[in-house]
C-alpha positions as a Markdown table, in Angstrom:
| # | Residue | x | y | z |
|---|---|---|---|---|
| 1 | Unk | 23.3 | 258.3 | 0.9 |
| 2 | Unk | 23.6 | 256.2 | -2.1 |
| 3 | Unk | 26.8 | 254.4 | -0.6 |
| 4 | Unk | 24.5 | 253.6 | 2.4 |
| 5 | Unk | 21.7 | 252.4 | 0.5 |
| 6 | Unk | 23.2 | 249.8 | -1.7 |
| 7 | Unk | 25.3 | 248.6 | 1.4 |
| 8 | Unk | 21.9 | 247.8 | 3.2 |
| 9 | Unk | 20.6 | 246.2 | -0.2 |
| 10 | Unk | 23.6 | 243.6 | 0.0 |
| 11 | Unk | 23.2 | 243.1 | 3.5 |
| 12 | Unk | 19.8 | 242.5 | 3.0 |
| 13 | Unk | 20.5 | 239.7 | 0.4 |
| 14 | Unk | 22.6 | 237.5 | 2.3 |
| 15 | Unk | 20.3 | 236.7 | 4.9 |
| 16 | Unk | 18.3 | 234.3 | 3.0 |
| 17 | Unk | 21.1 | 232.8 | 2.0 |
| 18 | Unk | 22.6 | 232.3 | 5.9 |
| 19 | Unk | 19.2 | 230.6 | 6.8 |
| 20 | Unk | 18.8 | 228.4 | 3.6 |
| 21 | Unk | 22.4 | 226.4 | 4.3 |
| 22 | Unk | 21.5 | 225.0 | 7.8 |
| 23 | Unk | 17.6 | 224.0 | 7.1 |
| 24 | Unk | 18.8 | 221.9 | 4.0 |
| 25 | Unk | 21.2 | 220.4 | 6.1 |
| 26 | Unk | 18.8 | 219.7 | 8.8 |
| 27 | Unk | 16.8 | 218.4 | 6.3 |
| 28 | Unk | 19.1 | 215.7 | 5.2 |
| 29 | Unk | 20.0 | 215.0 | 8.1 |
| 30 | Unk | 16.3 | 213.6 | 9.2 |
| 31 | Unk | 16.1 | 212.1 | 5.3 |
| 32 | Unk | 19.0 | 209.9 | 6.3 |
| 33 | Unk | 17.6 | 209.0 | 9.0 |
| 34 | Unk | 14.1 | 207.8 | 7.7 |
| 35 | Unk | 14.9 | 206.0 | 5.0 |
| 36 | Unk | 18.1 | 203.9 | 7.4 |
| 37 | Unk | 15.3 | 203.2 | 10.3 |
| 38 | Unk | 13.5 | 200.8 | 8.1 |
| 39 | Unk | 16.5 | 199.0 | 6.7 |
| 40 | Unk | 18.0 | 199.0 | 10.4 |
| 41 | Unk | 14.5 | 197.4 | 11.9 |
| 42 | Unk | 14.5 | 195.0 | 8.9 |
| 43 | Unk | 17.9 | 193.8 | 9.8 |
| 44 | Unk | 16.7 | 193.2 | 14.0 |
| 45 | Unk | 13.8 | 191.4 | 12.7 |
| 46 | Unk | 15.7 | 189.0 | 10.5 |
| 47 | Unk | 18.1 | 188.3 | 13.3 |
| 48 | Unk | 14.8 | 188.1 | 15.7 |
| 49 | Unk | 13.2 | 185.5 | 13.6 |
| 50 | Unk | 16.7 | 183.5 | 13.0 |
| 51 | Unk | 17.4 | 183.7 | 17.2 |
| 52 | Unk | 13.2 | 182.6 | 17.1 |
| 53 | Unk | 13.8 | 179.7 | 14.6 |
| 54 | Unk | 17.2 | 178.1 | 16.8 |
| 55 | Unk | 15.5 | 178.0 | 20.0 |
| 56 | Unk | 12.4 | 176.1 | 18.3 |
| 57 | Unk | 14.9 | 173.7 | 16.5 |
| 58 | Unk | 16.9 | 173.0 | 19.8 |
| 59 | Unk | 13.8 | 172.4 | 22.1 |
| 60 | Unk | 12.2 | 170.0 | 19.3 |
| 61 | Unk | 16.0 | 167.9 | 19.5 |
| 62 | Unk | 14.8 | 168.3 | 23.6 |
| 63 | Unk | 11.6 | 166.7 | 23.2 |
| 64 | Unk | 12.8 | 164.3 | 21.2 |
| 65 | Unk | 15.5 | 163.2 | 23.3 |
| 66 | Unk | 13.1 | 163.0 | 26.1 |
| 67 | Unk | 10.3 | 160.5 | 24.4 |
| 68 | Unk | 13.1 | 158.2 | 23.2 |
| 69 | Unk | 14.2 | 158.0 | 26.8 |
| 70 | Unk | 10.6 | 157.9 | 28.0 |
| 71 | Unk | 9.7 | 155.0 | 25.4 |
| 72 | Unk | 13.4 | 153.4 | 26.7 |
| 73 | Unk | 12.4 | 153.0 | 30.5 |
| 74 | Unk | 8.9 | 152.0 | 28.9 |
| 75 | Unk | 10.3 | 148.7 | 27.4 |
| 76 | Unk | 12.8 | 148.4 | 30.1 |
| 77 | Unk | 9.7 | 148.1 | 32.7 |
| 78 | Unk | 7.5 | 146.2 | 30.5 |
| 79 | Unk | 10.6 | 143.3 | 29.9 |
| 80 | Unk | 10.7 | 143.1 | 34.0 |
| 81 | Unk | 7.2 | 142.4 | 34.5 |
| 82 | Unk | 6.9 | 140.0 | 31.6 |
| 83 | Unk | 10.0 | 138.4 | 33.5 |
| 84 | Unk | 8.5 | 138.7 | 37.1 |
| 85 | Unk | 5.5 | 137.7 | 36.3 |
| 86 | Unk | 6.9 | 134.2 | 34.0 |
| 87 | Unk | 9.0 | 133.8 | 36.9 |
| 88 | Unk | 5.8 | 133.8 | 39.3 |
| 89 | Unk | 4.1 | 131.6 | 37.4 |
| 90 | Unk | 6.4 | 128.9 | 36.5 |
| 91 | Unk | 6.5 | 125.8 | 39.0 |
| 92 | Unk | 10.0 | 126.0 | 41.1 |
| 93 | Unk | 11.2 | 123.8 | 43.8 |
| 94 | Unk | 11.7 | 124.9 | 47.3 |
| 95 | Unk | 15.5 | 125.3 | 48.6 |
| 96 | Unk | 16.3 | 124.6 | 52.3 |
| 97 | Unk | 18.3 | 127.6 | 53.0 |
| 98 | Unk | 19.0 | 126.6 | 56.9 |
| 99 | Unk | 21.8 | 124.3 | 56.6 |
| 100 | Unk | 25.3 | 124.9 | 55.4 |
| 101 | Unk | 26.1 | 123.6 | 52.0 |
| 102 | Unk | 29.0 | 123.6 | 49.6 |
| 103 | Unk | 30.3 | 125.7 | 47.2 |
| 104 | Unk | 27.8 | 125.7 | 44.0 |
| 105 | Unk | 29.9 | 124.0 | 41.1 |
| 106 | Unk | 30.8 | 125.3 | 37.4 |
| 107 | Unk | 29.4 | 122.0 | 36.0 |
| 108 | Unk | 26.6 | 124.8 | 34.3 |
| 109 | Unk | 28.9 | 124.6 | 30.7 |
| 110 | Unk | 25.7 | 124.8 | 29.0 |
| 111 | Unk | 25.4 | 127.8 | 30.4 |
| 112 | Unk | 28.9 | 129.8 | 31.4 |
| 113 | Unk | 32.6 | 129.3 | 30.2 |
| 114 | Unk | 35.3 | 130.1 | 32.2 |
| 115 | Unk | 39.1 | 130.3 | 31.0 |
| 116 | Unk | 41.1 | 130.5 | 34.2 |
| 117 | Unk | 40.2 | 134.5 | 34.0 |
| 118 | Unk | 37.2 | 135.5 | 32.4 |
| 119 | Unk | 33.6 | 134.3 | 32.1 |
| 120 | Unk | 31.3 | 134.3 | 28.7 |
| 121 | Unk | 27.9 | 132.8 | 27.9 |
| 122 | Unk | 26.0 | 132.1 | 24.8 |
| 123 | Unk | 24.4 | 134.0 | 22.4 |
| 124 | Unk | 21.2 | 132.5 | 23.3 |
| 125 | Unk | 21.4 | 133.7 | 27.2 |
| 126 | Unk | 19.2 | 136.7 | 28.1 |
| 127 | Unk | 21.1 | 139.7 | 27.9 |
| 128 | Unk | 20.8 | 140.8 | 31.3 |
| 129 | Unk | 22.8 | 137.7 | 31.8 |
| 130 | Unk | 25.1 | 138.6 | 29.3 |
| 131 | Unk | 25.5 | 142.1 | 30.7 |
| 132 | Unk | 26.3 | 140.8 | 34.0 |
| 133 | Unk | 29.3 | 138.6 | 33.1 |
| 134 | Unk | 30.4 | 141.0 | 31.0 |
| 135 | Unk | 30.6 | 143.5 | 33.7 |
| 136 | Unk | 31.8 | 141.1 | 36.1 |
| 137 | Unk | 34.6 | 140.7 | 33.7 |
| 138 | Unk | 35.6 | 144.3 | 34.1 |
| 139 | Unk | 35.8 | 144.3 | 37.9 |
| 140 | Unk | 38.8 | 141.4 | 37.6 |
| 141 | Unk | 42.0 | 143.6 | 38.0 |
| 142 | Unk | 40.0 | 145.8 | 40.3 |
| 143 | Unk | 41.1 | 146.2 | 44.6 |
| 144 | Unk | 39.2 | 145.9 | 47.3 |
| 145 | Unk | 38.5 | 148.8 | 49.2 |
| 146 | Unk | 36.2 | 149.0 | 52.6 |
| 147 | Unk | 33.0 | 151.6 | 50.9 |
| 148 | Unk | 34.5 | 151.5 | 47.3 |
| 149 | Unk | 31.4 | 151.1 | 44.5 |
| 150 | Unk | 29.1 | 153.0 | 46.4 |
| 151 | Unk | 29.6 | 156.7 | 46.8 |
| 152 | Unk | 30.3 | 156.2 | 42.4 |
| 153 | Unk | 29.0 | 153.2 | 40.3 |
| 154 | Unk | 32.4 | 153.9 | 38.4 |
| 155 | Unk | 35.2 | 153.2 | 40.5 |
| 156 | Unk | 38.8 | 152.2 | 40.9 |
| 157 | Unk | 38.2 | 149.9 | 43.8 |
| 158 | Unk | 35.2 | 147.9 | 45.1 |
| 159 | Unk | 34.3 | 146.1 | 48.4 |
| 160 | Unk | 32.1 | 143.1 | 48.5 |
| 161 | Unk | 28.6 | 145.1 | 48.0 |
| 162 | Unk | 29.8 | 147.2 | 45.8 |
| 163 | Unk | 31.0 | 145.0 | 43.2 |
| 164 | Unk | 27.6 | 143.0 | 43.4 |
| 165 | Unk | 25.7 | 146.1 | 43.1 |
| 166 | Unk | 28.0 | 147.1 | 39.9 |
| 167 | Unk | 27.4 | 143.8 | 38.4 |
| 168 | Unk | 23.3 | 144.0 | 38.8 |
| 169 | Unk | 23.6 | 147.7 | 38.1 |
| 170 | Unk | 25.3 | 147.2 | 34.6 |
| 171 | Unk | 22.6 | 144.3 | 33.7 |
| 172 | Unk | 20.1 | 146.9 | 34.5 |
| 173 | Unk | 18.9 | 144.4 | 37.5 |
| 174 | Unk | 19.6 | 147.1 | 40.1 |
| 175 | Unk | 19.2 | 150.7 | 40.4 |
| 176 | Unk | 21.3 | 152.4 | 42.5 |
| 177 | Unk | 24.4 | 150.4 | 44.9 |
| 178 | Unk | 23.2 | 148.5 | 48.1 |
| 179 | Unk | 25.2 | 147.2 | 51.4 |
| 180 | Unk | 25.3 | 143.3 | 52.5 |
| 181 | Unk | 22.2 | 144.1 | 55.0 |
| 182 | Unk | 19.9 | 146.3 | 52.3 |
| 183 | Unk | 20.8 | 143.2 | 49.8 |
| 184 | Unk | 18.7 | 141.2 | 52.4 |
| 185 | Unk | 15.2 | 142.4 | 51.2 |
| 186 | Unk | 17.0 | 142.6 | 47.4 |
| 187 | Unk | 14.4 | 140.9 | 44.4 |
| 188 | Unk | 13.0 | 137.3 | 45.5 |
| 189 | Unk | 13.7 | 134.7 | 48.3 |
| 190 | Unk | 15.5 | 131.7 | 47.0 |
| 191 | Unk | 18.6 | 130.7 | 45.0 |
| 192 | Unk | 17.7 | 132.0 | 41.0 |
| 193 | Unk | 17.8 | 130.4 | 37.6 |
| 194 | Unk | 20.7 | 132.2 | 36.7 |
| 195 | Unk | 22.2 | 134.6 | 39.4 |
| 196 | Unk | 22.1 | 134.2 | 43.3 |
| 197 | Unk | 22.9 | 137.0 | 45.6 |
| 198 | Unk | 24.7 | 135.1 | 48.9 |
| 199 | Unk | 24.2 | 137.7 | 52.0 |
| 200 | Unk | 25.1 | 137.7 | 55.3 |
| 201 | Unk | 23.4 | 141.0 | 56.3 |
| 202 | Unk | 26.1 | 143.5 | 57.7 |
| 203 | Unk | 29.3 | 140.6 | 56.8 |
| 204 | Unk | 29.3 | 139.8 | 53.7 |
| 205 | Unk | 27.7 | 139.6 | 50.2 |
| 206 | Unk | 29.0 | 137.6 | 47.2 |
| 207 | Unk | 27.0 | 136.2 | 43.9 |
| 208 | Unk | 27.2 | 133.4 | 41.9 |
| 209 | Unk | 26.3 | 133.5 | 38.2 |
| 210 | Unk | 25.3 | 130.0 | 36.5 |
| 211 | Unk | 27.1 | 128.5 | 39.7 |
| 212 | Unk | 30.4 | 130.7 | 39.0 |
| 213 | Unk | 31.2 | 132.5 | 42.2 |
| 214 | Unk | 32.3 | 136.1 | 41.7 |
| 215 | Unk | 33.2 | 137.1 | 45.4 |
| 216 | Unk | 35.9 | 139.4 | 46.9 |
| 217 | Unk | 36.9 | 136.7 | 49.4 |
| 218 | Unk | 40.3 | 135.3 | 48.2 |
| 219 | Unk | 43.5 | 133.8 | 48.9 |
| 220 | Unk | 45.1 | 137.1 | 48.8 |
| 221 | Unk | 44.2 | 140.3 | 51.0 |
| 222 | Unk | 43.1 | 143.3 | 49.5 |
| 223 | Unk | 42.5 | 141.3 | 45.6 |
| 224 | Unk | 39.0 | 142.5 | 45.5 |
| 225 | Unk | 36.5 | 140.7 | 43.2 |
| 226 | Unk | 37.4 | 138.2 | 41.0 |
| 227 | Unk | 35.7 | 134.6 | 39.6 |
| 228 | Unk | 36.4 | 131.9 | 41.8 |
| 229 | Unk | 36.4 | 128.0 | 41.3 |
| 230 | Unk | 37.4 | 127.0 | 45.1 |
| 231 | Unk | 34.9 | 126.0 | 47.5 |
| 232 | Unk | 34.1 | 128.1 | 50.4 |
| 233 | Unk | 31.2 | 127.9 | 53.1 |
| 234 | Unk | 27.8 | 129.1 | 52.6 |
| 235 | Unk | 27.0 | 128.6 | 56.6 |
| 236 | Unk | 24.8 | 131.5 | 57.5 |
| 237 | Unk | 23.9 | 133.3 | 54.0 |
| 238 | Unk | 20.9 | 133.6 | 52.7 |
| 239 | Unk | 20.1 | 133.4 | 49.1 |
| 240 | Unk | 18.4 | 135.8 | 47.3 |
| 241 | Unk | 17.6 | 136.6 | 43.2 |
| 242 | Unk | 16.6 | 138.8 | 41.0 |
| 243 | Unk | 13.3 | 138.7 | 39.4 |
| 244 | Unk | 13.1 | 136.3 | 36.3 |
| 245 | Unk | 16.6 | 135.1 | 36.8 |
């Protein structure tokens, strides 16, 4: 009996013990985890507000970007009406436009240079005119292709429209490319101060720049637009101009 009774005794005393061990482990198991769920929401809201801060900085560049483009057109539209409406106002004599006449001349030098392959004007010239020879310059080594300059500003070839358009395009005198029959309604009636658009509605278009013809009718097929000094016949085309110029 006494065996039996100190065997129930020693029984008795490890039970405590068998609960104790798993609770204190449960226990720090759930102190781990409250004192690493702050740090762990600490370390999301840093990268929250860091995220937050990027996507403010990169829409302010965004808004930026857009009111210096906005205030860029601004000017743009404010330098063609102060040039429409000086052109409107100043006194201009009439052209006759019916009857055939010759090939303008280069006599202009106060105005446009020419050395047997490229064009340049002075300082002094409005820069729209300055844009325009420059990127009638550019077009010299290009071919001529029926539609080319239309479906892209940028192209390897141009046809007669399309190298005018390119021209007014670059010297921000034109939006978007036109054919020889929309160029008929293009800017203002009448041969201009500085450039004059020659159409023949659904034929042909060339321009003339300070009486320097740039025009994709040439001695050779297929040369596409270049600066020409030889005459040629302006039977049947009407002249027409930007505003201003």
């Amino acid at each position: 009996m006494t065996a039996l009774r100190n065997t129930l005794i020693a029984a008795s005393a490890l039970l405590p013990a068998a609960f104790v061990a798993p609770a204190s482990a449960q226990q720090g198991y759930y102190a781990a985890g409250h004192y690493a769920a702050p740090q762990a929401q600490a370390a999301y809201a840093q990268q929250q507000a860091a995220a937050y801060a990027q996507n403010q900085a990169a829409w302010a560049a965004y808004y930026r970007q857009q009111q210096a483009n906005a205030q860029a057109w601004a000017a743009y539209h404010a330098q063609q009406a102060t040039a429409a409406a000086a052109a409107r106002s100043a006194p201009r004599a009439a052209t006759p436009v019916a009857a055939p006449r010759a090939a303008a001349t280069v006599g202009n030098s106060s105005q446009i240079r020419f050395d047997g392959r490229f064009a340049s004007v002075g300082a002094s010239a409005p820069a729209q005119l300055q844009h325009a020879v420059y990127a009638a310059n550019t077009l010299q080594n290009k071919p001529y292709v029926r539609g080319g300059g239309h479906a892209s500003v940028e192209d390897n070839a141009y046809d007669c429209s399309g190298s005018v358009s390119y021209v007014l395009i670059k010297a921000g005198l034109l939006r978007a490319p036109l054919s020889s029959s929309a160029f008929s309604t293009y800017g203002e009636a009448g041969q201009g101060r500085f450039i004059t658009i020659w159409v023949k509605p659904g034929e042909h278009v060339f321009m003339t720049i300070c009486g320097l013809r740039m025009d994709t009718s040439g001695q050779i097929t297929g040369e596409g637009p270049r600066w020409r000094t030889k005459s040629r016949s302006y039977a049947g085309f009407t002249p027409r101009h930007p505003a201003g110029f």
